[in-house]
N, C-alpha and C positions, 0 to 999 in steps of 0.2 A: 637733382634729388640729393638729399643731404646723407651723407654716409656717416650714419649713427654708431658704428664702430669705431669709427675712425674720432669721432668726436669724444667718444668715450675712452679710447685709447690715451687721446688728446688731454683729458679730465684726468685722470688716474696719475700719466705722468707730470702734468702742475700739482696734484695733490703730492704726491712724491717727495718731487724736489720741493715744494714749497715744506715740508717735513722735515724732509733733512738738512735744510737750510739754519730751520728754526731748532733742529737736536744740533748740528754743530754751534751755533749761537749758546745754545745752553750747557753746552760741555765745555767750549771755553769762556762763558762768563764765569763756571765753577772753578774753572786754572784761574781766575782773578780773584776770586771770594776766596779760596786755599791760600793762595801769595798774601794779601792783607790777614788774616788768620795768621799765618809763620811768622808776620811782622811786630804783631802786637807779642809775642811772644808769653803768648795766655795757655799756651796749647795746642796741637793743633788736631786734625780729623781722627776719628777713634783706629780706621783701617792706619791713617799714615803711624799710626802708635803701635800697632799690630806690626806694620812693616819692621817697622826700628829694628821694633824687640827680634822679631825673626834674623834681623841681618846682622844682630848682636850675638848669634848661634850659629850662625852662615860662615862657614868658609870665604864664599860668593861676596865680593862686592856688594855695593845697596843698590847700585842701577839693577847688575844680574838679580842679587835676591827678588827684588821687588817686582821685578820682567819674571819669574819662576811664580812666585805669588797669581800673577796677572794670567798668566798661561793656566795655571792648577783650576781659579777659580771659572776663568776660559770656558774650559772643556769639563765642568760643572755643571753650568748654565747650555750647554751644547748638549748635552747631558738629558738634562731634565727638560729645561722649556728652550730650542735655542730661536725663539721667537725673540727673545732678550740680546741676542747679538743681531748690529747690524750696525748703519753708518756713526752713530754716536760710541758705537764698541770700539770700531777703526782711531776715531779723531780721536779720543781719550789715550789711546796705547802713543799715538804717533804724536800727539801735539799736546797735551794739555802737561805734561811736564813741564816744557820748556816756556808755557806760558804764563805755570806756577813763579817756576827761575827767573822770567823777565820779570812780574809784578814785583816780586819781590827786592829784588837787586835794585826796580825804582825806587821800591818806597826806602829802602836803606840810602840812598841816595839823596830822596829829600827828605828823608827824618833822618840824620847821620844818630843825633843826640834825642831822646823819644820821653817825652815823661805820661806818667800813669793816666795822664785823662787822655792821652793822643793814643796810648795803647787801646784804652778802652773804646773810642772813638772807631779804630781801625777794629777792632775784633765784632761790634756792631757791627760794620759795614760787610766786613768777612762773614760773618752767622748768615745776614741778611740775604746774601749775592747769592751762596753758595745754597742757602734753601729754597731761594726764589729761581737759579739756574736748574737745581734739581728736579723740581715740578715741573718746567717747560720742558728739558729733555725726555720726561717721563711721559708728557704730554703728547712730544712731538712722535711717540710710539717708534723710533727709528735703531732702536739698541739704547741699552744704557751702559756704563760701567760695568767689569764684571764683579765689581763688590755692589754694587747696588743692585742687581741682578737677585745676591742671594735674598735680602726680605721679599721683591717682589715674588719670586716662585716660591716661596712658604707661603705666602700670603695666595695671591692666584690661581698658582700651578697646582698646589698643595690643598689648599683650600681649607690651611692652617690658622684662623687667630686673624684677629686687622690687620691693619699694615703698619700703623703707629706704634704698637706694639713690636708689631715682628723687627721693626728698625730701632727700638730702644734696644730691645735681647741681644741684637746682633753687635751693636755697638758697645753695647756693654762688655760683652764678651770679648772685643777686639782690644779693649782698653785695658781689662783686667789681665789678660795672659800682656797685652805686649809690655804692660806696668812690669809684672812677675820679670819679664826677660830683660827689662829693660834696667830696673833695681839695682840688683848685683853689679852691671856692669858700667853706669853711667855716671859722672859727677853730677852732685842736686842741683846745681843749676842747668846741663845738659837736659837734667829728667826734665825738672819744672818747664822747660822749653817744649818737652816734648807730650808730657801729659800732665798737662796743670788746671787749673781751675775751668780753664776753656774749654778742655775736654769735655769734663762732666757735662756744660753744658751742652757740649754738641751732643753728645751720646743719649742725653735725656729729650731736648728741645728739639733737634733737629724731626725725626719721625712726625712728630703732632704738628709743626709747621709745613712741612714739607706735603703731608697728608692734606692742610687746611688746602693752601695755595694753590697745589692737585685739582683737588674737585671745585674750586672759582676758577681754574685756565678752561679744565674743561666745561664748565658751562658756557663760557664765550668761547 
C-alpha cells in the first residue's frame, strides 16, 4: 500500500529544494547583472547609492556600514512580514558580494580600456540580468534581499499601492538622500560613477520590468 504521507512529504521537500535552487540561481545572477552595471560605470543600483552616501557619514568602514544597513533593514522585514527572509536572504548576505567583486574585476580585466558603446553594451546587459534575476528570486518565493523585501511588504503586507510603483518611491528615495550625502563629499567623477544617468534608469525602469517578468515567470 502506498504511504501518501510519505509521498507528500517526499513532493513538498523536491518542491523546496527545487525553490531554493532556483532563489540561489537568481540572487547570484543579480551579483553578475550588479558587477556589469559597476563596469559600465553609468551608475549603479539606487540601495548601492544609499549605501555610499550612508558610509560617507559612517565612522564604520563600507563593508561594516553596509552589513549595519543589511542587519537594520533585516529585522524590518522580521518585523513586519518575515515570510521575506529565508534562503535567498542567506546567499545574498554571504555570497553575492563577492560575486559582484569577481564579475567585476573580470570585466576590468577584459575591457582594461572601455569606450562609450561597450559601456553601453554592458549597462544593457547589467539592467537586463539583474531585472530578469530579480523576478525569479521573487518567484522562487524562498526570501529576497532585505532591500527588496521593503516594496514587497508595502505592497503585499501592507496592501499599499502596486508594486511598480512602491519600487519606483523606494528607489527614488535611496538615490536622492544617498545623492544628498554623497555631494558634499565626493569628486564628480566619484559621484557620476556612483549615481549617474544609469541610476535614474534603474530607479525609474527597474519596478515596471521587474513587475512585467514576475507575472510571465509565474504563469509558467
Amino acid at each position: 500500500m502506498i504511504n501518501k504521507s510519505k509521498l507528500s512529504f517526499q513532493g513538498r521537500f523536491q518542491t523546496i529544494l527545487f525553490r531554493s535552487a532556483f532563489s540561489a540561481f537568481g540572487v547570484l545572477l543579480a551579483g553578475c547583472g550588479i558587477g556589469f552595471l559597476k563596469r559600465s560605470e553609468f551608475g549603479v543600483d539606487p540601495f548601492q547609492v544609499f549605501a555610499a552616501g550612508i558610509s560617507q557619514i559612517s565612522p564604520l568602514p563600507f563593508w561594516a556600514t553596509y552589513t549595519v544597513l543589511g542587519v537594520t533593514l533585516l529585522l524590518f522585514a522580521a518585523v513586519f512580514d518575515r515570510h521575506y527572509i529565508g534562503i535567498g536572504t542567506v546567499i545574498t548576505f554571504l555570497l553575492q558580494g563577492h560575486v559582484i567583486d569577481g564579475v567585476r574585476s573580470a570585466l576590468y580585466l577584459l575591457l582594461p580600456d572601455i569606450s562609450l558603446a561597450q559601456r553601453l553594451v554592458l549597462f544593457a546587459i547589467g539592467f537586463l540580468l539583474l531585472c530578469f534575476a530579480t523576478a525569479v528570486y521573487y518567484c522562487a518565493d524562498q526570501g529576497v534581499s532585505t532591500y527588496d523585501a521593503i516594496a514587497l511588504i508595502i505592497t503585499y503586507s501592507w496592501k499599499k499601492g502596486c508594486f511598480r510603483i512602491n519600487r519606483i518611491l523606494t528607489d527614488l528615495c535611496c538615490v536622492i538622500f544617498g545623492c544628498l550625502l554623497l555631494l558634499p563629499k565626493v569628486h564628480f567623477a566619484g559621484f557620476i560613477q556612483s549615481c549617474g544617468i544609469g541610476t535614474l534608469v534603474l530607479a525609474f525602469g527597474m519596478g515596471p520590468v521587474v513587475d512585467l517578468l514576475q507575472r510571465l515567470l509565474s504563469q509558467s
